[in-house]
Phi, psi and omega in degrees: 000147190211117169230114172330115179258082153327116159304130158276124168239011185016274177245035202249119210247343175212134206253147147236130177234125181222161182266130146261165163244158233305327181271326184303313182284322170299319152344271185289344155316283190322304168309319179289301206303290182334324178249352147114017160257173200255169184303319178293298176340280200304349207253303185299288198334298136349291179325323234237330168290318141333329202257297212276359170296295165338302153327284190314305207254010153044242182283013165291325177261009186270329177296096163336164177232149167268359209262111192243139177273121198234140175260298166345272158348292177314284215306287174310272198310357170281351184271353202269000000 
């Protein structure tokens, strides 16, 4: 038997699905639980702290750079 689930998606018009790899996702399990949210949730939340950061310092992120930035990158070298 195959059954179908409709996503609630209330107002949200675009879905992204993206791959972690394994410490990143036990990561955001751990982070979602810890804060009482579900993984996708926890994921928005983050965006959305992004976004009004962006916002807030305006033309500070607005300015190019020649230097190009990876938060991955960051991560793997504090570990190294």
């Amino acid at each position: 038997m195959n059954t179908t689930r409709t996503l609630y998606t209330k107002d949200k018009k675009v879905k992204i699905t993206f791959r972690c790899d394994d410490k990143m996702g036990e990561w955001v399990d751990e982070r979602a639980q810890v804060v009482g949210l579900t993984p996708s949730a926890f994921v928005r939340q983050l965006l959305y702290q992004q976004m009004y950061a962006e916002k807030t310092l305006g033309d500070i992120v607005q300015k190019p750079t020649n230097t190009a930035a990876s938060a991955e990158t960051a991560v793997t070298n504090a570990n190294n």
